[in-house]
C-alpha positions as a Markdown table, in Angstrom:
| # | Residue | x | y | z |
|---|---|---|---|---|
| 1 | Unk | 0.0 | 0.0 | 0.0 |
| 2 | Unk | 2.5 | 2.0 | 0.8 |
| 3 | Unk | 4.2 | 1.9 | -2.4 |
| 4 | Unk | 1.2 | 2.9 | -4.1 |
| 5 | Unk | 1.0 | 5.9 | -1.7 |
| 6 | Unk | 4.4 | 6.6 | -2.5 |
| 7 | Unk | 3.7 | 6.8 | -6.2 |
| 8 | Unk | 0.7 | 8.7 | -6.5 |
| 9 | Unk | 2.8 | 11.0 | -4.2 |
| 10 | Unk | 5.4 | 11.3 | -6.6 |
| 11 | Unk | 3.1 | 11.9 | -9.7 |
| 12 | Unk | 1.4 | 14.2 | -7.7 |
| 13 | Unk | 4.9 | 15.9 | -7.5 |
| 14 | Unk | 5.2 | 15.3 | -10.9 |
| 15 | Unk | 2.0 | 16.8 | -12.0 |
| 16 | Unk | 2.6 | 20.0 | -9.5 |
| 17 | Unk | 6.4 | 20.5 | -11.2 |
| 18 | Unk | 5.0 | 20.7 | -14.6 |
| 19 | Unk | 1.7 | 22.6 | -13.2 |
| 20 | Unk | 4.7 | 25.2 | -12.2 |
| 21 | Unk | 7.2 | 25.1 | -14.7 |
| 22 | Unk | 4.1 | 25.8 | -17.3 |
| 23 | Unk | 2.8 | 28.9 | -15.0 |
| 24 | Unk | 6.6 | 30.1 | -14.9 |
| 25 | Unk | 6.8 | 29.8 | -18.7 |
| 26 | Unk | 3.4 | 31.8 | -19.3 |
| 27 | Unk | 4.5 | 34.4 | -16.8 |
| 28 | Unk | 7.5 | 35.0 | -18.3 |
| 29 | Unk | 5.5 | 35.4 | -21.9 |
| 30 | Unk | 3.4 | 37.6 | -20.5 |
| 31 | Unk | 6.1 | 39.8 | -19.6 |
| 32 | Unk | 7.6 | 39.3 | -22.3 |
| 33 | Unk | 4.8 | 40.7 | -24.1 |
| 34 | Unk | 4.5 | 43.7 | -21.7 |
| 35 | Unk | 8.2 | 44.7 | -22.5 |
| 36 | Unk | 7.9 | 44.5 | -26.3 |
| 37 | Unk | 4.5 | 46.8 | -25.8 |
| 38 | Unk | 6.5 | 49.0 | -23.5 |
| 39 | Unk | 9.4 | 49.8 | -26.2 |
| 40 | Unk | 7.3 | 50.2 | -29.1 |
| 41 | Unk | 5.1 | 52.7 | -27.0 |
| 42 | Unk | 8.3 | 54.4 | -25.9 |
| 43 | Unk | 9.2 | 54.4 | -30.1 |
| 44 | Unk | 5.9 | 55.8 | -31.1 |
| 45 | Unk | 5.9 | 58.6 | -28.1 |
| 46 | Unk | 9.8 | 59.2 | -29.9 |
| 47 | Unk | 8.0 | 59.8 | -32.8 |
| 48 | Unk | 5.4 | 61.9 | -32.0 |
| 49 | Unk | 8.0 | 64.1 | -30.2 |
| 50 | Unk | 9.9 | 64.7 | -33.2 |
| 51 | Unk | 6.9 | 65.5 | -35.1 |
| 52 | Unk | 5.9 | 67.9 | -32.6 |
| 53 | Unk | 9.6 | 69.5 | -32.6 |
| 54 | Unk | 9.2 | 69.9 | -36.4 |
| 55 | Unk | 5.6 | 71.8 | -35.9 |
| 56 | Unk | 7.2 | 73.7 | -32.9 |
| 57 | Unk | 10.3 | 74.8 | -35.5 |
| 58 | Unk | 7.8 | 75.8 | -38.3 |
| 59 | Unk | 5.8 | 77.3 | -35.7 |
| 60 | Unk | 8.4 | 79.5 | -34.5 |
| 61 | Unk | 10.0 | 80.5 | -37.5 |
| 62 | Unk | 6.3 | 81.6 | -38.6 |
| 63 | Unk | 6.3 | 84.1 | -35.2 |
| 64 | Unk | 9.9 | 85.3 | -36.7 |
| 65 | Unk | 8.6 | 86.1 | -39.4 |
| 66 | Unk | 5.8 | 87.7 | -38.5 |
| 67 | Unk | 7.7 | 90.0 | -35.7 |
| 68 | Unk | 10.3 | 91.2 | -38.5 |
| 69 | Unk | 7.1 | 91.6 | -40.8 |
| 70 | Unk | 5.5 | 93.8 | -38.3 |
| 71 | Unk | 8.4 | 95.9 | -37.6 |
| 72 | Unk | 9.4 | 96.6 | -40.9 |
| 73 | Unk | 6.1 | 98.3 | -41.6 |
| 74 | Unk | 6.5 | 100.0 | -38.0 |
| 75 | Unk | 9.6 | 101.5 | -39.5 |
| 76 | Unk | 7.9 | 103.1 | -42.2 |
């Protein structure tokens, strides 16, 4: 009897191993998957920044422009 204890213990064992191994293996997908999201969010936010520098330029140059514009005809 005891032998047949001590097997179902071990397949138990087994069974809880694998049970683990397979939750460790999902976890680290998951995280996985979180850090691949992370960096292509911190690439598209990279993006948008530089598009927003380039309005920012064209934005101020326009202001320049308009300030020299306005003082020329103050001048005459």
């Amino acid at each position: 009897m005891s032998t047949v204890s001590s097997g179902i213990s071990s397949t138990a064992s087994a069974a809880t191993k694998m049970e683990s191994a397979t939750d460790g293996a999902s976890f680290m997908s998951q995280m996985q998957d979180v850090q691949g999201q992370m960096q292509q969010d911190m690439v598209d936010k990279a993006k948008l920044d530089a598009q927003n520098n380039k309005m920012n330029g064209i934005a101020d140059s326009a202001s320049k422009a308009g300030s020299a514009a306005a003082q020329v005809k103050i001048q005459y």
